[in-house]
C-alpha positions as CSV (number, residue, x, y, z in Angstrom):
1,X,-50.6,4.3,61.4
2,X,-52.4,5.9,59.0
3,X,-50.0,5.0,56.2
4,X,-49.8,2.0,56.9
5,X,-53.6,1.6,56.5
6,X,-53.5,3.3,53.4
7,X,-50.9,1.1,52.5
8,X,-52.3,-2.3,52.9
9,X,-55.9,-0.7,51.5
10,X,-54.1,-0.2,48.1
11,X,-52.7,-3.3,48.1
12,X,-55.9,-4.7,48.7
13,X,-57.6,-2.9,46.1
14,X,-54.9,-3.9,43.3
15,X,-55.0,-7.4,44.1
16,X,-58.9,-7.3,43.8
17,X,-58.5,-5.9,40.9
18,X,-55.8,-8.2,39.2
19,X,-58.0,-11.1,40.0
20,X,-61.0,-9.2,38.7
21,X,-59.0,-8.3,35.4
22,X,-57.7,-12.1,35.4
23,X,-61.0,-13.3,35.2
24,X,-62.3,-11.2,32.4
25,X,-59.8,-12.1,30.6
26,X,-60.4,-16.0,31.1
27,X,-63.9,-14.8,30.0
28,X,-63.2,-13.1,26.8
29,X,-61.1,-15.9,26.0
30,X,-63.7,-18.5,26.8
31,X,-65.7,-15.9,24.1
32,X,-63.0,-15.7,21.3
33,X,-63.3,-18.8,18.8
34,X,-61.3,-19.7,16.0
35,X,-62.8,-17.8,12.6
36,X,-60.7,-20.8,10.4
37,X,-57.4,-22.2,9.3
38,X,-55.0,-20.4,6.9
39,X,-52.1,-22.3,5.0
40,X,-48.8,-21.4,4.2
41,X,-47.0,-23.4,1.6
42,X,-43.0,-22.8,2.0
43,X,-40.9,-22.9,-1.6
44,X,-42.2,-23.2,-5.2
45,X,-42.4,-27.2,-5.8
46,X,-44.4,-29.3,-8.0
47,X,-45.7,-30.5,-4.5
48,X,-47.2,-27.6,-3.4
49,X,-50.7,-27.8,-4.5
50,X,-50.8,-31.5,-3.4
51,X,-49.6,-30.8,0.1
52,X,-52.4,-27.9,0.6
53,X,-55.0,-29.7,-0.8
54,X,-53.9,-32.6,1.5
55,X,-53.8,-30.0,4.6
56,X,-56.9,-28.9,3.8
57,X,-58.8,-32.3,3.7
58,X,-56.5,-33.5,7.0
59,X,-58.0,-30.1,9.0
60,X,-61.6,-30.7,7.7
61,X,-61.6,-34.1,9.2
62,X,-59.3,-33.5,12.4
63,X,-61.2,-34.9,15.2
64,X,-62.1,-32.2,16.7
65,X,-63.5,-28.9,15.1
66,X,-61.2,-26.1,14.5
67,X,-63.7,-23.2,12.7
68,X,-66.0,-22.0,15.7
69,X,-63.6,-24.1,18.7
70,X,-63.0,-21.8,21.2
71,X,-59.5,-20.5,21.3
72,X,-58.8,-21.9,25.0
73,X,-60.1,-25.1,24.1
74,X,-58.0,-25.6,20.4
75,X,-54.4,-26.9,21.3
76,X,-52.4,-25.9,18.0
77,X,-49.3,-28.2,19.7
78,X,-51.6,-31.3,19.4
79,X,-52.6,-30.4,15.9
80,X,-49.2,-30.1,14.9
81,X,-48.2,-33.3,16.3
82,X,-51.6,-34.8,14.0
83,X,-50.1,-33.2,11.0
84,X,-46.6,-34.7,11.0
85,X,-47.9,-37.8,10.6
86,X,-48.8,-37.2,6.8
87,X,-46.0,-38.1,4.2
88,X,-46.5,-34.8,2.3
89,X,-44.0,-32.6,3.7
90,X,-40.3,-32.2,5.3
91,X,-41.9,-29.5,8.3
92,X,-45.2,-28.4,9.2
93,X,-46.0,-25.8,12.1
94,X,-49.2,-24.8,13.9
95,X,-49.9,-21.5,15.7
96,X,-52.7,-19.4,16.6
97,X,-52.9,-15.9,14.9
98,X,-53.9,-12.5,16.9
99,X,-56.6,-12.6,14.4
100,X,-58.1,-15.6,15.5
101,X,-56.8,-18.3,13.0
102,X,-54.7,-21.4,12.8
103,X,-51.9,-20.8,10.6
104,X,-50.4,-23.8,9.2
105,X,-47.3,-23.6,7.9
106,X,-45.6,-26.3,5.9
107,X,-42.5,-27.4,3.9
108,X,-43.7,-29.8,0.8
109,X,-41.6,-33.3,0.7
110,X,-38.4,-33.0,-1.2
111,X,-38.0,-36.2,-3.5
112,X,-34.4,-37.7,-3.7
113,X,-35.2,-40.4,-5.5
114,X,-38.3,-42.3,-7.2
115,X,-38.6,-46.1,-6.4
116,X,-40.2,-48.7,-8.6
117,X,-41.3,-51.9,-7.7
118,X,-43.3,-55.1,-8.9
119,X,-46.5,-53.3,-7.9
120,X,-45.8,-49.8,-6.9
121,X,-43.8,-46.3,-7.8
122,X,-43.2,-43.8,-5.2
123,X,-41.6,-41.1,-4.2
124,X,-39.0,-41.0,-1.5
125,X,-37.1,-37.6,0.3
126,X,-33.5,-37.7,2.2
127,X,-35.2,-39.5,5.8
128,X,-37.1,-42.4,3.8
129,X,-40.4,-40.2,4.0
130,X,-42.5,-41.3,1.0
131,X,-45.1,-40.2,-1.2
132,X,-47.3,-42.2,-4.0
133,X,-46.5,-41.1,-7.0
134,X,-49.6,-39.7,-8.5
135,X,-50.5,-38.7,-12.0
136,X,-50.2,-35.0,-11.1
137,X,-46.9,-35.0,-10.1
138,X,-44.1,-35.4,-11.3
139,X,-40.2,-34.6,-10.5
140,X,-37.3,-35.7,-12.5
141,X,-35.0,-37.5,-9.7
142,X,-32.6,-40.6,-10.4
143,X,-35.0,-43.6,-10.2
144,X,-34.2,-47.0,-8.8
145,X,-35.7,-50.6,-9.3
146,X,-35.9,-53.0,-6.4
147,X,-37.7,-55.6,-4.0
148,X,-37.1,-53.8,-1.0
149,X,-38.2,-55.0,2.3
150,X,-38.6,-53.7,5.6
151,X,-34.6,-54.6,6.5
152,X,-33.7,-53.4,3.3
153,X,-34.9,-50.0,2.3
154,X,-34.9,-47.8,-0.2
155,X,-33.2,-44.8,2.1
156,X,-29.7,-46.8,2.7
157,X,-29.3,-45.7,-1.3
158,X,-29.5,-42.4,-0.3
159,X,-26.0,-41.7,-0.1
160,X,-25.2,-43.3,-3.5
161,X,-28.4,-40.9,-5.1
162,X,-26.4,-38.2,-3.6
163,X,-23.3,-39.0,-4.9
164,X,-24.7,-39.0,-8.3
165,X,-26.6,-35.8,-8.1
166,X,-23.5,-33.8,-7.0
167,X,-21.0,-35.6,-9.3
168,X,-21.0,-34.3,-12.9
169,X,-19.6,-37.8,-14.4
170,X,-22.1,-39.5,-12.6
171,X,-24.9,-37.6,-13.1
172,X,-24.2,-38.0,-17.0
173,X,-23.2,-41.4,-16.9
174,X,-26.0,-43.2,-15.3
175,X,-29.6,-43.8,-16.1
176,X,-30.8,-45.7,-13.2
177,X,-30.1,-47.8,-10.3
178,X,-30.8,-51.6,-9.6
179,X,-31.1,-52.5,-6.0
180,X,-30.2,-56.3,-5.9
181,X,-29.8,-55.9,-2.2
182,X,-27.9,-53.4,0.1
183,X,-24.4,-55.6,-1.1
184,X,-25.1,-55.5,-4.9
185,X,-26.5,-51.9,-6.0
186,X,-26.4,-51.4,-10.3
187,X,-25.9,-48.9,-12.0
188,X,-27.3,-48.9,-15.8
189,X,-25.5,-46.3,-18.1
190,X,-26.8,-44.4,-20.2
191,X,-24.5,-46.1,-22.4
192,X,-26.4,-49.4,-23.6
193,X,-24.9,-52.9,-23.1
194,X,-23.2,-53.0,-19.6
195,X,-24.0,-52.5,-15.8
196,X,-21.8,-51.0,-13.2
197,X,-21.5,-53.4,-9.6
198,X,-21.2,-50.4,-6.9
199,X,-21.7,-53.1,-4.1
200,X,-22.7,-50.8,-1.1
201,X,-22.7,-47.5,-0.4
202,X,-19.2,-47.1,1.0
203,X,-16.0,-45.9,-0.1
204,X,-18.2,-43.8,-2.8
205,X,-15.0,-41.6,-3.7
206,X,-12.9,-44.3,-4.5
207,X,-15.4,-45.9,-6.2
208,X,-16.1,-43.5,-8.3
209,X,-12.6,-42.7,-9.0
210,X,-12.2,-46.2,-10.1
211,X,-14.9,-46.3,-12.6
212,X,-13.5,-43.0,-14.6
213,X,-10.8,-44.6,-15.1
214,X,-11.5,-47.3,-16.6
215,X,-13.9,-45.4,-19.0
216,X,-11.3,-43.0,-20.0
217,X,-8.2,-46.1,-20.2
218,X,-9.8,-49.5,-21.0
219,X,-13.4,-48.7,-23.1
220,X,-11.3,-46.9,-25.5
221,X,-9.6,-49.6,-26.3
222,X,-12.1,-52.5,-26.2
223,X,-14.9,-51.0,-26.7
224,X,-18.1,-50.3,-25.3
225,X,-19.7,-53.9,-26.0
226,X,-16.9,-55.4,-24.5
227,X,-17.9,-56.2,-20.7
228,X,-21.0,-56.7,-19.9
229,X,-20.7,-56.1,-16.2
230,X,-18.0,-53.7,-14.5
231,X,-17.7,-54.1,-10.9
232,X,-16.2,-51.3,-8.3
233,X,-17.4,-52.9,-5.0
234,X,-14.1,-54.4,-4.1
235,X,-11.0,-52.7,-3.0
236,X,-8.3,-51.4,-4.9
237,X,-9.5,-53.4,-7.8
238,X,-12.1,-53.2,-11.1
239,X,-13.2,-56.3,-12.2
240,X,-14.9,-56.9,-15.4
241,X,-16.9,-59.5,-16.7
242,X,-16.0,-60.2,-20.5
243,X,-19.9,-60.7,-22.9
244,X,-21.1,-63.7,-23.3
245,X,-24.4,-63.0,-25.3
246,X,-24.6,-60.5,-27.9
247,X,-26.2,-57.3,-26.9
248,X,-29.7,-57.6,-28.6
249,X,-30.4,-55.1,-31.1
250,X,-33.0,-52.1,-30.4
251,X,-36.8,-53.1,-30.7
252,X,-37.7,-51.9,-34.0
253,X,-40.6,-49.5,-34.4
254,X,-43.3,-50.1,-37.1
255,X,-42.1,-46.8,-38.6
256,X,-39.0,-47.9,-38.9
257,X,-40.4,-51.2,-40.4
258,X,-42.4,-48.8,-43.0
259,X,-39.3,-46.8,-43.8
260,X,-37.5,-50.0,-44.9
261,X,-39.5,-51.6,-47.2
262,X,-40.1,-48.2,-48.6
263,X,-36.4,-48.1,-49.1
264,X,-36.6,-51.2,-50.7
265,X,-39.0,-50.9,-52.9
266,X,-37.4,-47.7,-54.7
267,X,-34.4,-49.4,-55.0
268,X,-36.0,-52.2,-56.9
269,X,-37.4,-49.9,-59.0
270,X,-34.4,-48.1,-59.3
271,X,-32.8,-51.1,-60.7
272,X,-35.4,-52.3,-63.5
């Protein structure tokens, strides 16, 4: 009987005391605030001062205070979730430290391509996240030129970007793209005086294939101011359109200009 007693009595005691210690710690924790935010820029971009500058202004004016918050009351989830709505960055995290900070962690926006239109020029990464493009930054990524709308984006060119970043030829070859719409994407060569007709992004391969070709067995031959448009888009077939216009000559500097008449004038004197 006595056991038993002593039994239960213990019991009691340490279930008096776990609610006891339960509460104290719901105390101290009601005590503990947050000290500040640290950030923690992933990778070594052009980005990376832009995105913690940005992070830092976004945390200043979050809605609700973070430096002197009380840790129960700061829900780093619900930050996160304020965070990812910026267009700065592929990933950003939020956690609380054992120090007593929110650490931030983010990944700055990876630019796949640069997009010009009438009025604007941004910057674009592989899930049509964008970013202006400011003064301060800069990344050399193929650039494209179109009036896109919301149906018609500048992501679906994605896989065509990508084809030319990972293809040598292509890579070399072109010198940007012109979105007519999603059925009629340019490329310009490097090489002046002709466009290449990719139609969509499918059958990229082939595509591709077929445009090699015919620079390595018919531009040899005819020349390079032959065609004026070379078109891939159809299947099994290149189709090129023959120049009707001359290709106008190269705007001429006012050096150049200078160096002429210089020319000239020594070989008029030259001949008296």
């Amino acid at each position: 009987m006595k056991k038993t007693i002593l039994k239960w009595t213990l019991l009691l005691l340490l279930m008096v005391y776990a609610v006891w210690m339960t509460g104290w710690a719901h105390d101290m924790a009601r005590k503990d605030v947050c000290v500040g935010f640290e950030i923690a820029v992933d990778g070594n971009t052009p980005m990376d001062s832009i995105v913690r500058s940005g992070l830092e202004r976004e945390l200043k004016n979050y809605p609700q205070r973070i430096a002197g918050t009380p840790i129960m009351q700061l829900d780093a989830a619900k930050i996160e979730r304020y965070l990812r709505n910026m267009n700065l960055f592929e990933e950003v995290s939020c956690m609380l430290t054992s120090d007593n900070r929110l650490l931030v962690q983010a990944l700055p926006l990876v630019p796949v391509m640069r997009v010009f239109t009438d009025d604007k020029s941004y910057y674009i990464n592989k899930s049509g996240k964008y970013i202006e493009a400011l003064p301060e930054f800069y990344t050399n990524v193929p650039v494209v030129k179109g009036d896109f709308t919301k149906r018609f984006t500048p992501k679906e060119l994605v896989p065509l970007v990508n084809k030319i970043e990972t293809d040598q030829f292509m890579k070399e070859v072109t010198g940007m793209l012109v979105a007519r719409d999603r059925n009629n994407l340019l490329i310009v060569p490097r090489i002046r005086g002709h466009v290449v007709n990719f139609g969509d992004t499918t059958r990229l391969d082939e595509k591709v294939g077929m445009l090699k070709l015919f620079y390595r067995k018919v531009m040899p031959k005819k020349g390079w101011n032959e065609y004026d448009t070379i078109s891939v888009k159809y299947r099994g077939q290149i189709v090129a359109t023959r120049r009707i216009k001359p290709i106008a000559p190269p705007p001429v500097t006012e050096e150049e200009i200078d160096l002429e008449e210089q020319a000239l004038s020594q070989t008029v004197h030259a001949g008296e």
